[in-house]
N, C-alpha and C positions, 0 to 999 in steps of 0.2 A: 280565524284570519289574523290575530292577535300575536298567537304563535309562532303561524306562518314569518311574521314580520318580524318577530321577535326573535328569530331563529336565522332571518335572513341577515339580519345586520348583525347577532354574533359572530354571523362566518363572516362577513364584513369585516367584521372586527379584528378578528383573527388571521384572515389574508392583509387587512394593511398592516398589523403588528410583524405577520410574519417579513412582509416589505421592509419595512423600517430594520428590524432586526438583523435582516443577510447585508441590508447596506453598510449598516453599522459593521458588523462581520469584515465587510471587504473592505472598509474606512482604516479598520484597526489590523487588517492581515498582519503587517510588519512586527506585532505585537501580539497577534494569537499564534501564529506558526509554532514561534519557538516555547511558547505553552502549550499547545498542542503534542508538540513533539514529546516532551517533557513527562506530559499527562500519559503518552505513550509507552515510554519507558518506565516509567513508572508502575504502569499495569503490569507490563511486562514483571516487572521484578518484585511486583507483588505476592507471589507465589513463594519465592524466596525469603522474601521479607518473615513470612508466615510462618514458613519452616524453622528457621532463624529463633521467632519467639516462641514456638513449642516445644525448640530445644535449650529453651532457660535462660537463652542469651541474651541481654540488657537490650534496650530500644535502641540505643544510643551506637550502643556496639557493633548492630545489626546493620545500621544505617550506614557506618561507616566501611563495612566490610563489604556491602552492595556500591557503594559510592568509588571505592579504590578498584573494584571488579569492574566498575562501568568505565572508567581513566583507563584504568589499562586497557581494555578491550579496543573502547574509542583510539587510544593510541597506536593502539597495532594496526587495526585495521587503515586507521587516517596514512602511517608511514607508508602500507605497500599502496595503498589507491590513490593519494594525492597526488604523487608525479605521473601515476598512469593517465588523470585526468588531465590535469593541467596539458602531459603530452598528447593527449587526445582530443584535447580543445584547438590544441596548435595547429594539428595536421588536419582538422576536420574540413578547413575550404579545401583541401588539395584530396581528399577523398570523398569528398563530391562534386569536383570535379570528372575524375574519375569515375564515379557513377553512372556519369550525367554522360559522359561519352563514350561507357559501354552498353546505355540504354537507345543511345543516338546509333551508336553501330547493328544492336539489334533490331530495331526499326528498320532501318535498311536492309539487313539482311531480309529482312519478313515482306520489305517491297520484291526483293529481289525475285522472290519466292513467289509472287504474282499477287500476296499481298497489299493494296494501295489503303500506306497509312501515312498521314502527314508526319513527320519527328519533330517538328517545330509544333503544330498543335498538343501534339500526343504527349510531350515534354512538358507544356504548360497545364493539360490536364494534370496527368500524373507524374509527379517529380519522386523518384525514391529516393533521390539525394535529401530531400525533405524529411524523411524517416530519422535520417544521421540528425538532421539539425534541431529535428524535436528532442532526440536522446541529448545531445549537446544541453537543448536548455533545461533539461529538465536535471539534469546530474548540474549543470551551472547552480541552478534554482536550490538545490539540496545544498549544496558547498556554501551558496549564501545564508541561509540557515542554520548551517550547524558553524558559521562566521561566530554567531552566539554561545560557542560553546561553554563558556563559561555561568548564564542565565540560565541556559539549560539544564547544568548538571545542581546550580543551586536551587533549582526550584522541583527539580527529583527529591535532593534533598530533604526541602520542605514537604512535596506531597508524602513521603514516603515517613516522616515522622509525623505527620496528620493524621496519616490511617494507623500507626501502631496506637495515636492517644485515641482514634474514635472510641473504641471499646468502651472507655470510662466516660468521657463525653455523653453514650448512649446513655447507661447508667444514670447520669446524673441529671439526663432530664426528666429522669422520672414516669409518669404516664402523660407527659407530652411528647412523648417521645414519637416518630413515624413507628410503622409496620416493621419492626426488626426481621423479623423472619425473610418480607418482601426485598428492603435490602438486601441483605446477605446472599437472597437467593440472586436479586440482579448481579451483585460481583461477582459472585463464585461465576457464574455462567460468562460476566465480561475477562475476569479476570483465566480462565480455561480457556476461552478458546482462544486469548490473543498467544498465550504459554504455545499451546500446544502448535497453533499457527506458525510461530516463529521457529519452534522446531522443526517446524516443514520445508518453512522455508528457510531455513538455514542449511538444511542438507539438500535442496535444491540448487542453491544457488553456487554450495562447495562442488557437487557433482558437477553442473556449467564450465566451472571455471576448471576443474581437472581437464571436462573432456574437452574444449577448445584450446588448452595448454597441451597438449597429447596431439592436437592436431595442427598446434601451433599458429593460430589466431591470435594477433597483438592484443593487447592487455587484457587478457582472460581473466584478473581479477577483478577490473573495474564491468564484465559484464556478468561477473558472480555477481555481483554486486547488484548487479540493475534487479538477474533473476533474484535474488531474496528479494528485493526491496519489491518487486511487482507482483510477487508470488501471493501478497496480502492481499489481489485483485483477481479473485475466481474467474474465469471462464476468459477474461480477454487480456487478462494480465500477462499470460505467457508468450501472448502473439506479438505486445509490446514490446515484451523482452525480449525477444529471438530476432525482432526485424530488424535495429542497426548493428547486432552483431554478425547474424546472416549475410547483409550487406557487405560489411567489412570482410568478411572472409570470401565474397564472393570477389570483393576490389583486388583485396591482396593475394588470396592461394587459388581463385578459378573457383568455375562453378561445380565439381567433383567434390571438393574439400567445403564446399558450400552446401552442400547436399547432405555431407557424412555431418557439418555441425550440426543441421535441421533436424538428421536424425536423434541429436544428443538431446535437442530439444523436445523432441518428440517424447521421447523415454521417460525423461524425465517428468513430464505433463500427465504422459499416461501411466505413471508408476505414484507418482505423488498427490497427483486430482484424482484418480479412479479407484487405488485401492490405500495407498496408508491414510489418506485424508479424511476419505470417509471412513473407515474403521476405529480412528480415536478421535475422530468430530462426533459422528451415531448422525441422527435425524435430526431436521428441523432447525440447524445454526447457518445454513445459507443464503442468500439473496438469490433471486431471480435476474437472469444473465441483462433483463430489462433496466431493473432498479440499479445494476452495477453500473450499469454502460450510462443513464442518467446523471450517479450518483458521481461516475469521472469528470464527466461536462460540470456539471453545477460546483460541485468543490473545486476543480481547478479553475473553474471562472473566480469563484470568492475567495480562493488564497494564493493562487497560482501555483508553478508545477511541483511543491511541496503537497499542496493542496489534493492532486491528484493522486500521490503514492497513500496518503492520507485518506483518503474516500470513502474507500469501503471498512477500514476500522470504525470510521466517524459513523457512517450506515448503520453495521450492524451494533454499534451503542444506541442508538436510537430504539432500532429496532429488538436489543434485548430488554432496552427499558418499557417497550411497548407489552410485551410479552411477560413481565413482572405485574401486570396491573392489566385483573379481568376486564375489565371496562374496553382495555387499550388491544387488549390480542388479536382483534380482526385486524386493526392495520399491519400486525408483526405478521401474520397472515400473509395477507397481501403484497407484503415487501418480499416473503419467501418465496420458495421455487417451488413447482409444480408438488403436490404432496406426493401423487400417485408414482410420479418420476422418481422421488427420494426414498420412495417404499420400496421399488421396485429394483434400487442400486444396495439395499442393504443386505 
């Protein structure tokens, strides 16, 4: 009985700490984002970083050569998307209005049709002008973050000569030192799949924007943009992405040319989730569609819609750190997808 009790009130323990912890979390957003973000890029350019010091180049040197590749980068890509956004924030009440009274005209046509549907009700049930205004805040919410861009790129900075000195750090604590092996294996596995990730979604998000530039859909870069950024969210990341672009194309060119975008999204979905994804992921590095669709609500509740594009990177840290430590591997388990499903796709 002893046990019993002494086991209830650990988990006691550990649900109110975990309370305490996400409050504090959502207290300090304004201030974990942009480390967050940071931490991000950082992983990312970890890989590099690597390469860098095994090809004999100073710590110093490496750092600085990752740090002017990330400026410049940030700065190309900020020239062609900041006015497409800005201009896209401008006209966003007049493209949903638009929306809003080709959804009203449908409605009616569907009465006419001996369908009896209210367009007054049916409008406040489902608004898909609402689609555009989530995409609105969420690229809003990104702009306001990388507002920081300066804290951002210094604390890349910092993390990124943290990890060239751990090596010797390890070393020199001796046999106090943690599980070196377990480490190493936790990054190589964080540090892999966010590389190879962003190389997916990087060539997704180029493909988007060629082919609604080809079909000419207004600012095809800022919704390259949305696809890379969502493409770091398996299974409902893409249906995010394609909906206020969709829309917009179906405002502006009809719903023909709205149909030929969907199919670009489609392509792209099922060329980059079904076969190169899995073939340089292998088995066993994804979430289940449950944990993802969870893990969007609860992080954009606690950092808001940075938060969200954030989620599933945040997730699967968790969940590689579970799976580095035997004890821990049933929950990394549990957060993955079906095994049978992932054996059966290889």
């Amino acid at each position: 009985m002893n046990k019993v009790s002494e086991r209830s009130n650990s988990m006691l323990i550990a649900a109110a700490a975990f309370v305490v912890v996400i409050a504090g979390m959502q207290a300090a957003a304004s201030l974990l984002v942009p480390f967050l973000l940071a931490a991000f890029v950082a992983i990312i350019c970890l890989p590099m970083l690597t390469w860098l010091l095994h090809k004999k180049v100073s710590a110093g040197l490496a750092v600085l050569l990752i740090t002017v590749a990330i400026v410049l980068i940030g700065l190309l890509v900020g020239a062609f998307v900041s006015s497409s956004l800005a201009d896209f924030s401008h006209n966003l009440p007049s493209y949903q209005e638009r929306l809003k009274a080709l959804t009203a005209g449908a409605l009616q046509w569907l009465s006419g049709m001996g369908l009896q549907v209210s367009s007054q009700s049916m409008l406040e049930v489902l608004d898909p002008s609402a689609a555009m205004g989530m995409a609105g805040k969420l690229l809003s919410g990104l702009g306001n973050a990388l507002a920081n861009t300066f804290l951002i790129i210094l604390t890349v900075i910092f993390l990124l000569i943290e990890a060239s000195a751990l090596p010797h750090k390890w070393v020199a604590m001796g046999d106090n030192a943690p599980s070196k092996q377990g480490f190493e294996a936790f990054v190589a596995s964080v540090s892999s799949y966010f590389s190879i990730k962003t190389w997916i979604s990087l060539a997704t998000g180029v493909f988007i924007a060629i082919w609604l530039a080809v079909i000419g859909v207004d600012y095809p870069l800022l919704w390259g943009l949305v696809a890379f950024l969502f493409n770091f969210v398996p299974n409902i990341g893409s249906i995010i992405a394609a909906v206020p672009a969709l829309l917009l194309a179906l405002v502006q060119l009809g719903g023909g040319d709205a149909l030929l975008a969907g199919l670009g999204y489609l392509i792209a979905n099922v060329v980059m989730g079904n076969v190169v994804e899995p073939k340089f992921m292998g088995r066993g590095v994804g979430l289940s569609t449950l944990v993802v669709f969870v893990s969007l609500i609860f992080w954009g509740w606690v950092l808001g819609p940075v938060g969200m594009l954030l989620s599933v990177p945040l997730t699967m840290i968790i969940k590689l750190a579970m799976e580095s430590r035997q004890e821990t591997q049933w929950v990394a388990i549990l957060l993955g997808p079906d095994i049978k499903q992932a054996e059966a796709k290889r």
